[in-house]
C-alpha positions in Angstrom: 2.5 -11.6 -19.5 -0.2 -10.2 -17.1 0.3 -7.5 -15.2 0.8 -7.5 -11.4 -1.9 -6.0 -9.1 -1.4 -2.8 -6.6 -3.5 -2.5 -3.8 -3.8 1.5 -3.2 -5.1 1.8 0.1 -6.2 6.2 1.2 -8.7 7.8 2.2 -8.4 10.5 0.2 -9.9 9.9 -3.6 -7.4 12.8 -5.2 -4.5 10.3 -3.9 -6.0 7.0 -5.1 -7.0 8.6 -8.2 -3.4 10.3 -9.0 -1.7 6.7 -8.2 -3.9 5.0 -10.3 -3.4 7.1 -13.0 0.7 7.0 -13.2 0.3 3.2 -12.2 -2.7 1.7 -14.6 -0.3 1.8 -17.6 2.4 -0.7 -16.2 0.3 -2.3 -13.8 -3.6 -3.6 -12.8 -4.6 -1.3 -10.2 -7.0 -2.1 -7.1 -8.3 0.9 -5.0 -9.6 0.6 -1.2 -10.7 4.0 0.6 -10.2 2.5 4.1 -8.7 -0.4 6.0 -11.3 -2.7 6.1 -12.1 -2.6 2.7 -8.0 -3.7 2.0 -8.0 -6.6 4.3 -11.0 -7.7 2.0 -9.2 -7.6 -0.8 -5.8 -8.7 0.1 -7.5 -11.5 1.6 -9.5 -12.4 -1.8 -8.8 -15.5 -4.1 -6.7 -12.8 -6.1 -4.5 -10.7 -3.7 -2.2 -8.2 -4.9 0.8 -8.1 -5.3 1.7 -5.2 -3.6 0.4 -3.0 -1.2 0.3 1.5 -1.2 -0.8 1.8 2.2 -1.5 5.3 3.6 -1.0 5.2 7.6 -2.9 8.1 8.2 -6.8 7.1 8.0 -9.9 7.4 9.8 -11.4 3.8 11.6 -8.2 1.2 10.9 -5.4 3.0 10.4 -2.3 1.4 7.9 -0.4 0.5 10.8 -3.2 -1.4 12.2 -3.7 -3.0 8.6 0.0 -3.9 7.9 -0.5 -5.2 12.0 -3.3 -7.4 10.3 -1.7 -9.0 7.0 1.3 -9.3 8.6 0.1 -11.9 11.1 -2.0 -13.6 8.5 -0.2 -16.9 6.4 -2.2 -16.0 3.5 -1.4 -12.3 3.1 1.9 -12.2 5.0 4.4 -11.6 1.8 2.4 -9.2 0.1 5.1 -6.2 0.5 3.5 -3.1 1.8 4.9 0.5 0.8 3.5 2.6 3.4 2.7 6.7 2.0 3.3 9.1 5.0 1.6 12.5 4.4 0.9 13.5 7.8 2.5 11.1 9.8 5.8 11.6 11.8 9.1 10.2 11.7 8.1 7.4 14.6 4.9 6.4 12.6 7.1 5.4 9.6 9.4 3.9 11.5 6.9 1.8 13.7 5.3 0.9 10.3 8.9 -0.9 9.1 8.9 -2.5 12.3 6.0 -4.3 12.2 6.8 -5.8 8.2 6.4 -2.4 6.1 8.8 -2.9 3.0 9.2 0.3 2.0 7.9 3.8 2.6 7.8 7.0 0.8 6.1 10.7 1.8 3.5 11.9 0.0 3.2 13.9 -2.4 4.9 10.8 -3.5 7.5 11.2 -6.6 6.6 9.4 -9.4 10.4 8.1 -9.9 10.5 7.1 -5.9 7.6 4.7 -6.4 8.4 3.6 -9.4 11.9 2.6 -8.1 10.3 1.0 -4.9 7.7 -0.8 -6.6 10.4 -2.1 -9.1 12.5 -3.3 -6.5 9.7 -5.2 -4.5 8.2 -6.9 -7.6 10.6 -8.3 -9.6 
């Protein structure tokens, strides 16, 4: 069976880097350091399946990328997981709002997102 894709959208390298590495066993891992550069790829021939968004970025933020696939037909199931290191309560909340699936705070637990991802992609 092939495995599904993740989208890990931050800006910060360490992040995409430590995701990647508890995620590449189970699953095929796509990285993005900015916003624009995951609307390119969720809106490839191949999008993912799923979507680690971090809302706090420079240039598009994840709210303004969730905003973005949300109101797309192409790209508006992919379930987004928004990562929260710096952002507040009402960031989180405005990011479930607007079609966020799920989200956890970084430094994320590995047994949170697994159980997350799990339950988004059966």
């Amino acid at each position: 069976m092939e495995k599904k894709v993740i989208l890990v959208v931050d800006d910060a390298p360490a992040i995409i880097d430590l995701l990647a590495g508890l995620l590449k066993d189970t699953y095929k891992v796509k990285a993005a350091p900015n916003g624009k550069t995951a609307l390119r790829i969720a809106q490839s021939a191949k999008p993912p399946d799923l979507i680690l968004l971090d809302i706090v970025m420079p240039g598009m933020n994840g709210l303004e990328v969730c905003k973005e696939l949300k109101g797309n037909a192409e790209t508006n199931r992919i379930p987004i997981v928004f990562l929260s290191g710096e952002a507040d309560e009402e960031a989180c909340e405005r990011g479930m709002e607007i079609g966020g699936a799920a989200y956890l705070k970084k430094p994320v637990e590995p047994e949170s997102l697994f159980s997350v991802i799990e339950i988004l992609l059966p």
